[in-house]
KEZA-913227 format. One record per atom (N, C-alpha, C, O): residue number from 1; chain; atom name; x, y, z. Coordinates in steps of 0.02 Angstrom, whole numbers, always signed. Example, Ala and Ser with C-alpha at 12.3 -4.5 7.8 and 13.67 -1.06 7.14 Angstrom:
2
R;1;A;N;+660;-284;+390
R;1;A;CA;+615;-225;+390
R;1;A;C;+660;-165;+390
R;1;A;O;+712;-166;+423
R;2;A;N;+642;-112;+354
R;2;A;CA;+684;-53;+357
R;2;A;C;+645;+2;+394
R;2;A;O;+670;+57;+402
***
This chain:
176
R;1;A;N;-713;+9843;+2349
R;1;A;CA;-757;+9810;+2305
R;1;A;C;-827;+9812;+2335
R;1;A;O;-837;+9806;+2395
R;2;A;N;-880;+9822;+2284
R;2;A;CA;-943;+9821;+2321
R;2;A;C;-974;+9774;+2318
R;2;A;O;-950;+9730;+2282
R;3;A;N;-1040;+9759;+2352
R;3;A;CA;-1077;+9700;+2339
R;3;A;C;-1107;+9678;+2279
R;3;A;O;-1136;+9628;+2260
R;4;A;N;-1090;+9734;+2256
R;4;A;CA;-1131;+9731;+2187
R;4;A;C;-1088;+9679;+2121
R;4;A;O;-1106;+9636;+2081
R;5;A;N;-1024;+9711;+2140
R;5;A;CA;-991;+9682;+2107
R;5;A;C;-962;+9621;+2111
R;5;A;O;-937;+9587;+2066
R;6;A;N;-969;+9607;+2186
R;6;A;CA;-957;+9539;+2216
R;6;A;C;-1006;+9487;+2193
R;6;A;O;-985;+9433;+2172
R;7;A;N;-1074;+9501;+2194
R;7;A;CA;-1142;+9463;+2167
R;7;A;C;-1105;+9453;+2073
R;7;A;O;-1118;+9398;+2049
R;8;A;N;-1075;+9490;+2037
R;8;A;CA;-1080;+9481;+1977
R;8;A;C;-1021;+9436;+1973
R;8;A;O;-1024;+9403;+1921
R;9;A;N;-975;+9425;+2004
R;9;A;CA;-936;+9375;+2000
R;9;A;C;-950;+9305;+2030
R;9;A;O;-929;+9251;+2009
R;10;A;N;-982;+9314;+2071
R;10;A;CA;-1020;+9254;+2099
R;10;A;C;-1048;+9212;+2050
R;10;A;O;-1035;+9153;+2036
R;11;A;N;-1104;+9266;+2017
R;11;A;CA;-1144;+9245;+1968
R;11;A;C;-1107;+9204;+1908
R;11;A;O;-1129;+9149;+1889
R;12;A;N;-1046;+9237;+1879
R;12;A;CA;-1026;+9224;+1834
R;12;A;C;-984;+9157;+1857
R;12;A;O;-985;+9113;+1814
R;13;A;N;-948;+9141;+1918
R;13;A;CA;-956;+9097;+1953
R;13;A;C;-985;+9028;+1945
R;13;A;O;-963;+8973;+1930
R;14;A;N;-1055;+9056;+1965
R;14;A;CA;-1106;+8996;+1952
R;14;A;C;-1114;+8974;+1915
R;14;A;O;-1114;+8912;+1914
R;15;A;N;-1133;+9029;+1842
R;15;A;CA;-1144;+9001;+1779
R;15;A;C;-1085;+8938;+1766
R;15;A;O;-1098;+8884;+1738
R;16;A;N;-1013;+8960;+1793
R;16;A;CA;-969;+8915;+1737
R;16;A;C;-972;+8833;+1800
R;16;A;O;-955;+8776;+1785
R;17;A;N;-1000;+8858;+1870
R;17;A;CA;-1002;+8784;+1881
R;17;A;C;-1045;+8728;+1858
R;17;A;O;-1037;+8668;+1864
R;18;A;N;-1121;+8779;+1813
R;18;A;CA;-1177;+8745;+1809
R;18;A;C;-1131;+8699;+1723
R;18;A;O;-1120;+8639;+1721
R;19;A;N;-1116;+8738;+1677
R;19;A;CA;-1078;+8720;+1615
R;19;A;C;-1008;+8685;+1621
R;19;A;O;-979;+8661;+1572
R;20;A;N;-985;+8685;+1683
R;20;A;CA;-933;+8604;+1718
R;20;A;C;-971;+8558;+1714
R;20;A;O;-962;+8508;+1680
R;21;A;N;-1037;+8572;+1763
R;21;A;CA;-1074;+8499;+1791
R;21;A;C;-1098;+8468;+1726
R;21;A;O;-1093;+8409;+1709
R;22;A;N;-1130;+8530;+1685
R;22;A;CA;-1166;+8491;+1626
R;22;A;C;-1105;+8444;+1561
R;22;A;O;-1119;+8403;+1517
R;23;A;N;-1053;+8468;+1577
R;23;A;CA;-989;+8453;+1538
R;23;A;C;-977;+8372;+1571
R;23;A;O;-980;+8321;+1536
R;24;A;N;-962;+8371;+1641
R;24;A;CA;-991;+8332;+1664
R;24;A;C;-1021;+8258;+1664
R;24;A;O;-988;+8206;+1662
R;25;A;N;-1080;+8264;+1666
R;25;A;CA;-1148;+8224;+1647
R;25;A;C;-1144;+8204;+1608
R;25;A;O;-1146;+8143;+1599
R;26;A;N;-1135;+8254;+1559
R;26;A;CA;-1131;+8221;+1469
R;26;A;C;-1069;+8147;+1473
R;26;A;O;-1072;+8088;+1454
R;27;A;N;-1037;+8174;+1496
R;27;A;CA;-982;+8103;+1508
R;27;A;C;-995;+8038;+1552
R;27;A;O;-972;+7982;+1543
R;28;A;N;-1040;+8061;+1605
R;28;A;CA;-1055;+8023;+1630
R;28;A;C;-1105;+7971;+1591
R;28;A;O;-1103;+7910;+1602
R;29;A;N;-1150;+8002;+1545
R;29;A;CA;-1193;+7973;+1522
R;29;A;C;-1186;+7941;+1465
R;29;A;O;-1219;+7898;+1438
R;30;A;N;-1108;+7984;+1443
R;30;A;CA;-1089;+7915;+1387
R;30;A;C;-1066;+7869;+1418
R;30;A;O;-1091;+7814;+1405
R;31;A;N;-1023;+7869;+1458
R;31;A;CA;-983;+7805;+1482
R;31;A;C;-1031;+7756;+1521
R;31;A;O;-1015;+7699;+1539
R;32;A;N;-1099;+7792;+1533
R;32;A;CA;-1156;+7750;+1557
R;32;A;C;-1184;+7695;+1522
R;32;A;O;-1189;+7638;+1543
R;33;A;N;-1211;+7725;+1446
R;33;A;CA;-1220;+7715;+1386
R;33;A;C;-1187;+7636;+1356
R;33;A;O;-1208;+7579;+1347
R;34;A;N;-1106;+7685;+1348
R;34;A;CA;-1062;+7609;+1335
R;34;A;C;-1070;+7572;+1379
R;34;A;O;-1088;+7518;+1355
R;35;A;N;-1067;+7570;+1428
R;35;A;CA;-1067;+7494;+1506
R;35;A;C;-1128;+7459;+1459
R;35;A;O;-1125;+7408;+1425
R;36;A;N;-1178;+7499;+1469
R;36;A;CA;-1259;+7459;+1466
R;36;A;C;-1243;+7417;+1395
R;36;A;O;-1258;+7360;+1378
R;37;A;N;-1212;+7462;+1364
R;37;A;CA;-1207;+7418;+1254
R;37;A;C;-1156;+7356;+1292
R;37;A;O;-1163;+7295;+1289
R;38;A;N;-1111;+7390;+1322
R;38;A;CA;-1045;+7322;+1320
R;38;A;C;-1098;+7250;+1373
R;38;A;O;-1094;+7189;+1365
R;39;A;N;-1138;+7285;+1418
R;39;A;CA;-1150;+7239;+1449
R;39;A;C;-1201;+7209;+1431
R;39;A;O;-1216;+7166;+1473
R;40;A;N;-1247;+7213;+1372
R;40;A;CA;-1297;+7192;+1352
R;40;A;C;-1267;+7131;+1300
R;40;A;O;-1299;+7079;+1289
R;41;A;N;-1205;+7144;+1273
R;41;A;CA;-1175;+7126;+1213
R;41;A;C;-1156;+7053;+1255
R;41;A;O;-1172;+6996;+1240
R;42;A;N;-1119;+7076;+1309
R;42;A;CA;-1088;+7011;+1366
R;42;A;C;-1131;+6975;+1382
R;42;A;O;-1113;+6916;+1389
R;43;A;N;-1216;+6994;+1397
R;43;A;CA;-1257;+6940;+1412
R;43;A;C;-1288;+6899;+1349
R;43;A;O;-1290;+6838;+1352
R;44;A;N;-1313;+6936;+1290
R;44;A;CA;-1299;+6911;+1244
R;44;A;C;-1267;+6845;+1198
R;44;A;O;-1293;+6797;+1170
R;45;A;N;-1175;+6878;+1207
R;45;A;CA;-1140;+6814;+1209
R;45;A;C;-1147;+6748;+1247
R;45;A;O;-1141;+6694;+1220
R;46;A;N;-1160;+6756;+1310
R;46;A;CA;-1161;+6695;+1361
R;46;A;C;-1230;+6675;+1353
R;46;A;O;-1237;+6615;+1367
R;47;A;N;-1299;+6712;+1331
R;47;A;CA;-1344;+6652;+1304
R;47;A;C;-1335;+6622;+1233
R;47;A;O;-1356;+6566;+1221
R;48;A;N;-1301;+6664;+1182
R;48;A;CA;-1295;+6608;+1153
R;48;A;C;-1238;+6548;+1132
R;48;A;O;-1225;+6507;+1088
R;49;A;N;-1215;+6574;+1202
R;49;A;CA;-1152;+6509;+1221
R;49;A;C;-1202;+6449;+1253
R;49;A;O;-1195;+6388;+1245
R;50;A;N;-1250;+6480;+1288
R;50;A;CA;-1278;+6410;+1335
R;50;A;C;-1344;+6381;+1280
R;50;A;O;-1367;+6326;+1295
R;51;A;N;-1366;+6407;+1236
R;51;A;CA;-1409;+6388;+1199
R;51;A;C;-1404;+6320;+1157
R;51;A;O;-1453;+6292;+1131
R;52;A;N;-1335;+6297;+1153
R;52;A;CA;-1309;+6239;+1102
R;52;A;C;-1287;+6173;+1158
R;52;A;O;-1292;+6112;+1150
R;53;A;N;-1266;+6208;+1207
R;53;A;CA;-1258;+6153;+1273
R;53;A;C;-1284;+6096;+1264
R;53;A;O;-1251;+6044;+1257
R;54;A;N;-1374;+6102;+1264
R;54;A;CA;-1381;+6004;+1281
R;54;A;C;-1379;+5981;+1219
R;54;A;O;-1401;+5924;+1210
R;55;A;N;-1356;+6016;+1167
R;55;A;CA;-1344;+5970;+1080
R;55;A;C;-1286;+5945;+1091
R;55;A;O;-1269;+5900;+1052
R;56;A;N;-1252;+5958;+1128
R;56;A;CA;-1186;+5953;+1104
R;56;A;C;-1176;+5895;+1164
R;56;A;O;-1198;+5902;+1222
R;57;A;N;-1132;+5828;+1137
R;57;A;CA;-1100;+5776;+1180
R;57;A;C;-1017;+5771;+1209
R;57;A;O;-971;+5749;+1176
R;58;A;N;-1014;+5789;+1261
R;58;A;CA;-952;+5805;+1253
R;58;A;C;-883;+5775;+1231
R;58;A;O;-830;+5800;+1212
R;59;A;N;-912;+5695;+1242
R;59;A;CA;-872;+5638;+1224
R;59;A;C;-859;+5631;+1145
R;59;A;O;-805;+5613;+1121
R;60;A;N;-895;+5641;+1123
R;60;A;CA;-887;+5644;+1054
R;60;A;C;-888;+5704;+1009
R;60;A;O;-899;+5696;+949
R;61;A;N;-876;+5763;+1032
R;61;A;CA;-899;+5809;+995
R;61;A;C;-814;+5823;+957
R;61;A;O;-810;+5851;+902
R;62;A;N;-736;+5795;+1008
R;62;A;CA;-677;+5798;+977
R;62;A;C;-670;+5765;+913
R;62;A;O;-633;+5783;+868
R;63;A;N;-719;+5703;+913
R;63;A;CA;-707;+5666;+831
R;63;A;C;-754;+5681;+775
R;63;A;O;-743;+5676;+715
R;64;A;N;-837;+5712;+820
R;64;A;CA;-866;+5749;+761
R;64;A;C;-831;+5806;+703
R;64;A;O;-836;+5814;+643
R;65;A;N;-781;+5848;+773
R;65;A;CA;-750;+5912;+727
R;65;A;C;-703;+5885;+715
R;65;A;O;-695;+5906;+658
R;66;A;N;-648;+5841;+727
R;66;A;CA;-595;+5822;+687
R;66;A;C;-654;+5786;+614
R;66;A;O;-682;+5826;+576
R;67;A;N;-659;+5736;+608
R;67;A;CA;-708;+5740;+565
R;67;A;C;-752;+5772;+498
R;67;A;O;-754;+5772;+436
R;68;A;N;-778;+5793;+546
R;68;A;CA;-832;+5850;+514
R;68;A;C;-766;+5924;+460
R;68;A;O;-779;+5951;+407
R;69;A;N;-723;+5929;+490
R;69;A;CA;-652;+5986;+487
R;69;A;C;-630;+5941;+402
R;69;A;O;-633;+5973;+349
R;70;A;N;-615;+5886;+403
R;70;A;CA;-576;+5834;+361
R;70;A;C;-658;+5817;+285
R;70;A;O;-657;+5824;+224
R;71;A;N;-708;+5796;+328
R;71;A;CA;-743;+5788;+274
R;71;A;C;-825;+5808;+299
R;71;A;O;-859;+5765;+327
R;72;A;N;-840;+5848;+291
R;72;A;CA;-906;+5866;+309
R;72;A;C;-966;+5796;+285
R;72;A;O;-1017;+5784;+316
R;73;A;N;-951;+5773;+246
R;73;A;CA;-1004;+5721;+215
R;73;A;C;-987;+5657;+224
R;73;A;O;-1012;+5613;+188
R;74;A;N;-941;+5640;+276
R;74;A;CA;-928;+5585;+305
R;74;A;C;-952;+5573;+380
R;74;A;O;-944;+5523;+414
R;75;A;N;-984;+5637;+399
R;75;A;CA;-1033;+5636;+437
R;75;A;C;-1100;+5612;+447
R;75;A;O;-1146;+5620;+406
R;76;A;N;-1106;+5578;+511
R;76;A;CA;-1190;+5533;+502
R;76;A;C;-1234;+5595;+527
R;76;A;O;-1210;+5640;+563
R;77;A;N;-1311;+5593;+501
R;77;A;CA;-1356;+5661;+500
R;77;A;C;-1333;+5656;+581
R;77;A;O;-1311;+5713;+586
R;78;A;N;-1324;+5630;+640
R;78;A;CA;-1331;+5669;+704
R;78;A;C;-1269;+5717;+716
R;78;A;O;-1265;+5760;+761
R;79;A;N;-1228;+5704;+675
R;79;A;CA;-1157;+5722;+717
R;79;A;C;-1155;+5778;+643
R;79;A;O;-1104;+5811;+649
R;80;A;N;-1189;+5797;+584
R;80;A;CA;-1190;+5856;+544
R;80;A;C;-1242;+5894;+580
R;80;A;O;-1251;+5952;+563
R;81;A;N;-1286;+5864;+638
R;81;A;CA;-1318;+5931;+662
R;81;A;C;-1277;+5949;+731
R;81;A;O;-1303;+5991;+767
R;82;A;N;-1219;+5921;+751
R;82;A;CA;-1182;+5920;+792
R;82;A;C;-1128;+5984;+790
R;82;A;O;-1110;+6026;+832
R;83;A;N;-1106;+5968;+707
R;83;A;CA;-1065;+6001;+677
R;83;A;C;-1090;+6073;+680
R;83;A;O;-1061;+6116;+712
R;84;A;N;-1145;+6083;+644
R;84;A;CA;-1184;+6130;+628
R;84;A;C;-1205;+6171;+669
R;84;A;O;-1215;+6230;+653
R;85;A;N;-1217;+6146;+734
R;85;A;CA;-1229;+6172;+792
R;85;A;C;-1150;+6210;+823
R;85;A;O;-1157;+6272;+823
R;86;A;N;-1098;+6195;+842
R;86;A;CA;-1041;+6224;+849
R;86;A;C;-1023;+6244;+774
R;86;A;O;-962;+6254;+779
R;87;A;N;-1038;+6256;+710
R;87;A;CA;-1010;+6315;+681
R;87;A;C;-1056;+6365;+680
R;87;A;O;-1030;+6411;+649
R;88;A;N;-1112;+6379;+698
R;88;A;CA;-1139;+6417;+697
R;88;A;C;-1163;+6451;+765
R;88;A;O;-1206;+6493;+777
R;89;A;N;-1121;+6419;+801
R;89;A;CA;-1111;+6439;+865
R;89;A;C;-1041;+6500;+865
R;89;A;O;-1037;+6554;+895
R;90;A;N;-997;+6468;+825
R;90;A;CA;-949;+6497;+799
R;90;A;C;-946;+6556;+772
R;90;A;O;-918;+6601;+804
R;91;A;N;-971;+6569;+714
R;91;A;CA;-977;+6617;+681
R;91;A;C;-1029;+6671;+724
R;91;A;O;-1011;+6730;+733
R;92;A;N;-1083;+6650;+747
R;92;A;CA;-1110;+6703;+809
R;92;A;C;-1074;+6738;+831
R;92;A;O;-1082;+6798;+823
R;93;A;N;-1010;+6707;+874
R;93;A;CA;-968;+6736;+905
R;93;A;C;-927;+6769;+889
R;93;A;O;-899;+6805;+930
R;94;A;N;-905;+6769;+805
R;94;A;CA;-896;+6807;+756
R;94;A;C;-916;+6867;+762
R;94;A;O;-890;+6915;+790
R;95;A;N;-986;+6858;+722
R;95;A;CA;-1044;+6907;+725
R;95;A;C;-1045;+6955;+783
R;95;A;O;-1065;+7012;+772
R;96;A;N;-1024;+6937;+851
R;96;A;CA;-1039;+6967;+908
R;96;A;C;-986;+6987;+911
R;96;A;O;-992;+7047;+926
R;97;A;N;-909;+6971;+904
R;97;A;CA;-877;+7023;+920
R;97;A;C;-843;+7082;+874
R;97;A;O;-810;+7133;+886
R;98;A;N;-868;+7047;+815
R;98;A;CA;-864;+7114;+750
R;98;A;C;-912;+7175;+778
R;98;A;O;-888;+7232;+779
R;99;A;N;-973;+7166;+797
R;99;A;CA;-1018;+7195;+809
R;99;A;C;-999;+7237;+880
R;99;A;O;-1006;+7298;+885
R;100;A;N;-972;+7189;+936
R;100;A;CA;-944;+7254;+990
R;100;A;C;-875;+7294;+982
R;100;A;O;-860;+7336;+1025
R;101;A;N;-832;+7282;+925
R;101;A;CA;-768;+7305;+906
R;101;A;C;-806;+7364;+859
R;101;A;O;-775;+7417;+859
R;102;A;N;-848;+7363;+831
R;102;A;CA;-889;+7416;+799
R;102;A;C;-910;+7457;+841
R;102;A;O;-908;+7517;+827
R;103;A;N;-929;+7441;+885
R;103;A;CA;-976;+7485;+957
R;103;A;C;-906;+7512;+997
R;103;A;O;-917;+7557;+1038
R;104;A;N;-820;+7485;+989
R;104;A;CA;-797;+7539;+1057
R;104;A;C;-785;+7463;+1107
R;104;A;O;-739;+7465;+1148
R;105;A;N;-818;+7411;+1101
R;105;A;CA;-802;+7374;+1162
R;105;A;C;-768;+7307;+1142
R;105;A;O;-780;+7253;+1169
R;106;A;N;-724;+7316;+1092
R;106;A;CA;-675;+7244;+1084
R;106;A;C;-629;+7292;+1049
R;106;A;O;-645;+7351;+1039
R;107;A;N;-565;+7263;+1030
R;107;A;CA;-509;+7288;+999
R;107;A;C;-514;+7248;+922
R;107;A;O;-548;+7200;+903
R;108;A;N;-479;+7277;+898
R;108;A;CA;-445;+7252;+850
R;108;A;C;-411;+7158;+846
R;108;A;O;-424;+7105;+819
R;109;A;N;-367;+7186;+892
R;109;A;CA;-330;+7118;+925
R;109;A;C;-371;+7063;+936
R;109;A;O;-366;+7007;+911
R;110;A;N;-411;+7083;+976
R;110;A;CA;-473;+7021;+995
R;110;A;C;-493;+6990;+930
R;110;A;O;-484;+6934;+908
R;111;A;N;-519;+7037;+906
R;111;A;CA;-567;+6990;+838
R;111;A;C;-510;+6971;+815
R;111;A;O;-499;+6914;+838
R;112;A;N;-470;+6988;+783
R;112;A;CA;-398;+6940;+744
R;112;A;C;-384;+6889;+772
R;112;A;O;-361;+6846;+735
R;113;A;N;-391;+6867;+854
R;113;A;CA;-375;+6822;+888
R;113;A;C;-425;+6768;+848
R;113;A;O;-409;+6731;+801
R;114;A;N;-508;+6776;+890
R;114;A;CA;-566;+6765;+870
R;114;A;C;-542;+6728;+780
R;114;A;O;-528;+6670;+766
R;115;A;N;-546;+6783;+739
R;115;A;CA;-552;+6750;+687
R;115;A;C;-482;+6711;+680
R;115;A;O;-502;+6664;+646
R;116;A;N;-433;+6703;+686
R;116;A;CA;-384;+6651;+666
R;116;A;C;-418;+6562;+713
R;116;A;O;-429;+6505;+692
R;117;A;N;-421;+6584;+759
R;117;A;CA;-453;+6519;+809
R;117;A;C;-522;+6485;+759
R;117;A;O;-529;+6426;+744
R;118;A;N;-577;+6558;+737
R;118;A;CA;-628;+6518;+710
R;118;A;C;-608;+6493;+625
R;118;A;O;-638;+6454;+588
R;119;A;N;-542;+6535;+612
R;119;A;CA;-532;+6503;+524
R;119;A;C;-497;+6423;+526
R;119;A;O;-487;+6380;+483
R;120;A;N;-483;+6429;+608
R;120;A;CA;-468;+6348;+615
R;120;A;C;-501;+6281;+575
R;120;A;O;-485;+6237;+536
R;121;A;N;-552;+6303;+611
R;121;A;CA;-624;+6266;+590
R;121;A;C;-654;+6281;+517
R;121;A;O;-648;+6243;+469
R;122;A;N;-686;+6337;+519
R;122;A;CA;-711;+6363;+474
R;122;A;C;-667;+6351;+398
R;122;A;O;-697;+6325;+351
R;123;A;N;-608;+6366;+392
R;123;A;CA;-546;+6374;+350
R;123;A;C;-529;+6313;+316
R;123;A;O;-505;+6307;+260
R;124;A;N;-554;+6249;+379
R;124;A;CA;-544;+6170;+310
R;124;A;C;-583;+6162;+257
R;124;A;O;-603;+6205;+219
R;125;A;N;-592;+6107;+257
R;125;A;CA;-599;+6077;+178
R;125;A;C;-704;+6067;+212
R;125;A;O;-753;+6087;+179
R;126;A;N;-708;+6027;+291
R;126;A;CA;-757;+6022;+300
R;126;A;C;-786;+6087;+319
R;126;A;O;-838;+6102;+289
R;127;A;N;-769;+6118;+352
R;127;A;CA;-800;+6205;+362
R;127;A;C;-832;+6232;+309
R;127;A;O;-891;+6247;+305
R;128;A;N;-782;+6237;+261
R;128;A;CA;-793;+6295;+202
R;128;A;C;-857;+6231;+162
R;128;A;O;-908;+6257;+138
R;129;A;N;-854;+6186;+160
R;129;A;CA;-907;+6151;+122
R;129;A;C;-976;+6171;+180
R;129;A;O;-1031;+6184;+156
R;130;A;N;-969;+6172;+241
R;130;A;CA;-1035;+6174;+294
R;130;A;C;-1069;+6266;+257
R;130;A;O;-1123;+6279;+232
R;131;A;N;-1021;+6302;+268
R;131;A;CA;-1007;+6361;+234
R;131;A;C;-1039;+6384;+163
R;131;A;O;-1073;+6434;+154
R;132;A;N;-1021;+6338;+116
R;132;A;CA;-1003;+6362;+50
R;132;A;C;-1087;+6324;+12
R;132;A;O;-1129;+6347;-27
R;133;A;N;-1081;+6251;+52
R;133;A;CA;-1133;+6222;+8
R;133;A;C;-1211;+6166;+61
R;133;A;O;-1257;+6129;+42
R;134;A;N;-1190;+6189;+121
R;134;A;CA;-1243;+6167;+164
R;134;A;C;-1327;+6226;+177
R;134;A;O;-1377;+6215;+212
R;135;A;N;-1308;+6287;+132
R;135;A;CA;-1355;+6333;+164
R;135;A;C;-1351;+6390;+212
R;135;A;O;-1373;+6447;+216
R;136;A;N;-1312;+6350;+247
R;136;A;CA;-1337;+6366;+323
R;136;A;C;-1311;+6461;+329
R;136;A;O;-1317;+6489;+384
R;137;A;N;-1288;+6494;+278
R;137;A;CA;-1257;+6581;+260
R;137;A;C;-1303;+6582;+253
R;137;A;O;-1305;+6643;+249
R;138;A;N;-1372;+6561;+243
R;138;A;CA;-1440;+6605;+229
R;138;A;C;-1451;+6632;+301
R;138;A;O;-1477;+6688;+304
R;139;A;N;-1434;+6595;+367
R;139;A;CA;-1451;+6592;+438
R;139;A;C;-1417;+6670;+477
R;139;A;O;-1423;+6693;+534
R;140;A;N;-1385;+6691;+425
R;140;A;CA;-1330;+6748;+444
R;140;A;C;-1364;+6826;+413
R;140;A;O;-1401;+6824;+364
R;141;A;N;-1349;+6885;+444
R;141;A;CA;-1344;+6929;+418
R;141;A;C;-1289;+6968;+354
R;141;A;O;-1229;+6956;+352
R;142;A;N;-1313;+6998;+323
R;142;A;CA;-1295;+7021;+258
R;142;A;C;-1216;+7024;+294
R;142;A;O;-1174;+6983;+277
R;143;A;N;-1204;+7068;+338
R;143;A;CA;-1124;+7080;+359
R;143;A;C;-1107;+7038;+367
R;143;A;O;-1052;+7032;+340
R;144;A;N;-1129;+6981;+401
R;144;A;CA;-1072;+6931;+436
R;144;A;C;-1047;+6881;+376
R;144;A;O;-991;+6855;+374
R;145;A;N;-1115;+6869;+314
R;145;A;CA;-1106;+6842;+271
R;145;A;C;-1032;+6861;+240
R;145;A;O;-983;+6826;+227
R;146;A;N;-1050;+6942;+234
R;146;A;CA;-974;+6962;+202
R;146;A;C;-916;+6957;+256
R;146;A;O;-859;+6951;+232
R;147;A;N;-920;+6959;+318
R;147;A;CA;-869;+6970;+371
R;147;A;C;-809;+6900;+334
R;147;A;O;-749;+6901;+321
R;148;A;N;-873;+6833;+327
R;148;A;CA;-830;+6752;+326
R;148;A;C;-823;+6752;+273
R;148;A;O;-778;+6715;+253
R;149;A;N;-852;+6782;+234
R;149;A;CA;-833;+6779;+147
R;149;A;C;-743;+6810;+118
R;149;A;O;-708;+6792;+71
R;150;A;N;-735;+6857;+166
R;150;A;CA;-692;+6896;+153
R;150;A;C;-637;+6863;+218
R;150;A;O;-579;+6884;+216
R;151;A;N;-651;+6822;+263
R;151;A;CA;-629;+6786;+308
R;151;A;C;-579;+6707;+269
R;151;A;O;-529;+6674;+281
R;152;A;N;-623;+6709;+228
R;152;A;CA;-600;+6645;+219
R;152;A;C;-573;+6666;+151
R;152;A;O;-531;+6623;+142
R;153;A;N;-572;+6701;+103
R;153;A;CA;-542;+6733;+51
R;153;A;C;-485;+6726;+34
R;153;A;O;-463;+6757;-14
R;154;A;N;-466;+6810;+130
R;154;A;CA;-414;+6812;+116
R;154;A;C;-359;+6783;+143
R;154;A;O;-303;+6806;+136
R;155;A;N;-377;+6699;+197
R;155;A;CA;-348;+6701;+235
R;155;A;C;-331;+6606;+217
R;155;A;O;-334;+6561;+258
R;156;A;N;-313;+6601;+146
R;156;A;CA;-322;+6526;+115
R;156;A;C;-271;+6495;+114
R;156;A;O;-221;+6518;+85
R;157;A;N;-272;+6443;+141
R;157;A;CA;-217;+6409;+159
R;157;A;C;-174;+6429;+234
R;157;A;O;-115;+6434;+250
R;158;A;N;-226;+6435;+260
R;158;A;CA;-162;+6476;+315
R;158;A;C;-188;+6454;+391
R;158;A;O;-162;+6474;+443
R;159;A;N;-249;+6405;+383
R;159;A;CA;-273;+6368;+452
R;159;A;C;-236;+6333;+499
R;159;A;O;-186;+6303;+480
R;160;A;N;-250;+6332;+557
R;160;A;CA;-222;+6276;+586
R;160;A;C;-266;+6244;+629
R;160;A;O;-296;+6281;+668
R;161;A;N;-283;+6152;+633
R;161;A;CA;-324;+6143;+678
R;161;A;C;-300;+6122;+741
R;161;A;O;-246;+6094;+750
R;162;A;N;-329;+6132;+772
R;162;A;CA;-300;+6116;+844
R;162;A;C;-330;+6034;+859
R;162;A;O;-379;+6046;+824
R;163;A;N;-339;+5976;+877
R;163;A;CA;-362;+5914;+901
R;163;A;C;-335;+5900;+952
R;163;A;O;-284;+5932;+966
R;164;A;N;-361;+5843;+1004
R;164;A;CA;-329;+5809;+1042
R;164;A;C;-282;+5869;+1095
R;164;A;O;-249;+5829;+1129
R;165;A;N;-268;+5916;+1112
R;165;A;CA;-243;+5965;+1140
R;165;A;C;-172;+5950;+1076
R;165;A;O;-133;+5967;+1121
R;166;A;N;-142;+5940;+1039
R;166;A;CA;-111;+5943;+1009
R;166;A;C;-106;+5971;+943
R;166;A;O;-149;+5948;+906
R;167;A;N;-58;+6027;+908
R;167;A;CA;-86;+6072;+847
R;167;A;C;-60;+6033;+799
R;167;A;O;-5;+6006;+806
R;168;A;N;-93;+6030;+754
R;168;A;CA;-72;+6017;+684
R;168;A;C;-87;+6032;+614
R;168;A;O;-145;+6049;+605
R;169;A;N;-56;+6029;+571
R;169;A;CA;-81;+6051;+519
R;169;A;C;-136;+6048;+465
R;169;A;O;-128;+6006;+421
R;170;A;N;-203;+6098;+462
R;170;A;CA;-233;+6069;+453
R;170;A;C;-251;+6069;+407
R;170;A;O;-278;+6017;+388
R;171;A;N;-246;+6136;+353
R;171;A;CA;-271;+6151;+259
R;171;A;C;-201;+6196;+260
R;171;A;O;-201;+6247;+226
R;172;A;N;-161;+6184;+287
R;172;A;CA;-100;+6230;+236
R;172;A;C;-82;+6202;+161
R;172;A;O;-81;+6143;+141
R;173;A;N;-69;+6255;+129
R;173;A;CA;-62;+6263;+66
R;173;A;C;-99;+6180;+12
R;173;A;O;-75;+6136;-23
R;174;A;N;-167;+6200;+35
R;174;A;CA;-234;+6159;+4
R;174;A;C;-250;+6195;-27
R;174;A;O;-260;+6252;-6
R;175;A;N;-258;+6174;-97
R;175;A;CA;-294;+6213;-136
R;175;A;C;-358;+6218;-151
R;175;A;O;-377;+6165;-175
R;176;A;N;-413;+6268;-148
R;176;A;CA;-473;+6249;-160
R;176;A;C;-488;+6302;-220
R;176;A;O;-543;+6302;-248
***
């Protein structure tokens, strides 16, 4: 074999290591990509987990939402901005993980979790009134509007609230 021909295999060689590396990179730079979305999404969530903190009392916030869950308008104005403040803390979290299950970085599973836990709340008699006739769906984007619309639709009668660390029943087969 000559050198000549040795240089052209080399070459051809090189070329296919340069079109590995670039094969490569490209992967690297998606899976770069996703980290930065998933991890922007994660900091995200945790500010607006800490954003509702000093509204919220902790001593009382178990009988606001038992409460607030049973009759939204048997609420005094501090403890409906109490309310208001954890459902719309709620539905954020909604919003946020519809939004990273869209992006590649939640499952399926998760949000189903997510939404049965938030139709807890959301799903009574006081929710769906905070929901349905307080306004506060103007505060939301067009999707998420439809995400709870279609949340609470199709999923009627089928809540459960949790209180007191103890479950019980909380709008099964209520008719609205």
């Amino acid at each position: 074999m000559s050198i000549d021909v040795l240089a052209n295999y080399a070459e051809i060689f090189g070329g296919g290591a340069v079109i590995v590396t670039l094969i490569f990179l490209g992967f690297q730079v998606r899976d770069n990509t996703r980290e930065q979305k998933r991890r922007r999404d994660q900091e995200a969530y945790e500010l607006l987990m800490s954003l509702s903190d000093p509204f919220t009392d902790a001593s009382t916030m178990p009988e606001v939402l038992v409460t607030g869950t049973a009759d939204y308008t048997a609420l005094s104005d501090p403890d409906k901005f109490r309310f208001n403040n954890v459902m719309t803390k709620a539905v954020r979290v909604l919003e946020l993980m519809d939004k990273m299950r869209r992006a590649g970085n939640a499952t399926a599973e998760d949000r189903a979790a997510l939404e049965r836990m938030i139709y807890s709340v959301l799903g009574s008699v006081g929710g769906r009134h905070w929901w349905e006739l307080t306004g506060m769906k103007v505060f939301f984007v067009p999707s998420t509007q439809a995400l709870v619309s279609d949340l609470l639709s199709s999923s009627k009668g089928k809540g459960y609230l949790v209180a007191g660390g103890e479950g019980r029943k909380g709008i099964e087969n209520h008719a609205y």
